[in-house]
C-alpha positions, 0 to 999 in steps of 0.5 A: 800832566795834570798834578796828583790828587789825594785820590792818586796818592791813595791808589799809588799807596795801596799798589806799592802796599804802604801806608801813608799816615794822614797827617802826612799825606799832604807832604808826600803828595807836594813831594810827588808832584814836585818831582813830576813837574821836575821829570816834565821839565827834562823831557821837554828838553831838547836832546836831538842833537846831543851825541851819546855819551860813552864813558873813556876805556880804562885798561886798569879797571879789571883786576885778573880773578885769583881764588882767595880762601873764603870765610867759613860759614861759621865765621860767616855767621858768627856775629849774625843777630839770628843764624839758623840752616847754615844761613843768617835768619830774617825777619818773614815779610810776607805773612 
């Protein structure tokens, strides 16, 4: 594949809808195609042979499930920066 452009890195930008300051479009473009040239490399690598991997069981994993007293939701909320309907309040994201 070829490396990524300034053209690239704009149009990636402008789909996931962050900005990215000049002065710092350099450094994240190198940083980008680095990784890439990183993910290139391991799909070239040879796994055909390789045998799944799959973790050992373990018996003391799980817990048994035991109803244990909640907190109340105004314990819940007492130290929340903004609380408000019975829920912590949030900053909106989306205008």
């Amino acid at each position: 594949m070829d490396a990524l452009t300034q053209a690239d890195l704009m149009r990636l930008a402008g789909a996931v809808k962050i900005d990215v300051p000049p002065d710092e479009r350099p450094a994240v473009l190198a940083r980008l195609n680095e990784a890439i040239t990183g993910w290139e490399a391991l799909a070239r690598v040879d796994v055909s042979g390789a045998e799944l991997y799959e973790p050992p069981a373990r018996d003391d994993a799980l817990r048994d499930d035991v109803v244990i007293p909640s907190l109340s939701a105004e314990a819940a909320l007492a130290n929340a920066p903004r609380a408000g309907g019975g829920g912590f309040r949030t900053p909106d994201v989306m205008a």
